[in-house]
C-alpha positions, 0 to 999 in steps of 0.5 A: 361151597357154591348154591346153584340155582336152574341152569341157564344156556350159560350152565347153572348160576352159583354163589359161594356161601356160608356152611351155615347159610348153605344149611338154611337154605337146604332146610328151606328147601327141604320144606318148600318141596314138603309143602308143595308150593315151589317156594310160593306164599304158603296159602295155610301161613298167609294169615301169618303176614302181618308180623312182617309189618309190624314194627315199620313206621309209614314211610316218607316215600312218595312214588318211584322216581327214575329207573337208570340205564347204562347204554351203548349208544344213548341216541340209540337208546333215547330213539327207542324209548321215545319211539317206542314206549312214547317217552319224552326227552327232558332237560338234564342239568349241565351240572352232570358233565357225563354223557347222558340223557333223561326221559319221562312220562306215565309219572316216571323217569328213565335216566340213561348214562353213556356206557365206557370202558371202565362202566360197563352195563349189567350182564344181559342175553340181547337174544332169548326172551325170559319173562323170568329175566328182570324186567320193567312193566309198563300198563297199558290199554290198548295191547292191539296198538301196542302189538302193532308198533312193536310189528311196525318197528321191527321189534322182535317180542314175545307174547303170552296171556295169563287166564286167571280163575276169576276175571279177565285174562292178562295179556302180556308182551315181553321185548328187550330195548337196544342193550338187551335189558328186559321189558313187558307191556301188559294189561295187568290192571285186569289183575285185582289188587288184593292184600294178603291174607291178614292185610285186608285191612290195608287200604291200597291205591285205586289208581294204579298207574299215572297217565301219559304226558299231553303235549299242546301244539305251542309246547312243540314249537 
């Protein structure tokens, strides 16, 4: 048995399941259009959120690293990264003898590996622009900038503005780089960040982005 979700230009997206997944996912279903919420964080049951955390010890995690892409062409790839998003190339072990290369800055890495034959890259629609497709979001401060430079290199994208209850407007600009892989520029620090119903007491970040690399003139040379 197959469970569908929306349709897509490509028909609906299945996955064969289970009888007795199928079936919870039907009852799950069921309550979601009983509740109204389209499948959202029931507002009524957000007290309810803390039991999803006990239990989990604190994590020796520290930051995101890198992110990976497999590409077509690197250079093409480190030209719009670099370009574009402001991104610096950085040295990569000889160690890794396939072709590739690194980037980072704003305190995380791109990793890009040189697409083949036998690797090929993720199925992704190098056309329309879905802010539902999977993406990365970069913060930025200063979206007229960012707006322009995208106009300057001919990049198509679209853009979009969130206007919340309280507080300022989130802005929103959503492009793909050059293997059709999905990202957003935004202002969202405009967004509080604010735990979950029983979460309040959770103390989260205040500084929720890292700021960008500053090169001096001597490091250039």
């Amino acid at each position: 048995m197959a469970s569908c979700r929306r349709p897509t230009e490509m028909g609906e997206v299945c996955k064969r399941v289970a009888p007795s997944v199928r079936e919870e996912e039907e009852e799950e279903e069921k309550e979601e259009e009983e509740n109204g919420n389209g499948g959202g964080v029931d507002p009524a049951a957000e007290s309810s959120s803390a039991k999803l955390y006990e239990d989990v010890p604190e994590m020796p995690l520290m930051a995101l690293n890198h992110i990976s892409r497999l590409c077509k062409s690197v250079d093409a790839s480190v030209r719009f990264y670099v370009k574009a998003l402001g991104f610096v190339l950085i040295h990569r072990p000889p160690a890794l003898d396939f072709n590739g290369a690194w980037l980072f800055n704003y305190g995380v890495g791109i990793h890009l590996v040189q697409r083949d034959d036998a690797r090929r890259a993720a199925d992704v629609n190098p056309g329309d622009l879905d802010p539902m497709d999977n993406h990365i979001s970069f913060q930025c401060e200063d979206m007229e900038m960012m707006e322009k430079r995208l106009n300057e290199m001919g990049i198509e994208y679209m853009k979009r503005t969130i206007n919340e209850e309280e507080g300022s407007p989130i802005d929103q600009l959503f492009f793909k780089d050059p293997d059709g892989f999905m990202i957003e520029i935004c202002n969202c620090e405009n967004l509080e960040l604010v735990p979950a119903g029983a979460l309040g007491r959770l103390r989260l970040p205040r500084d929720r982005h890292n700021p960008p690399l500053r090169m001096d003139a001597d490091d250039e040379a």
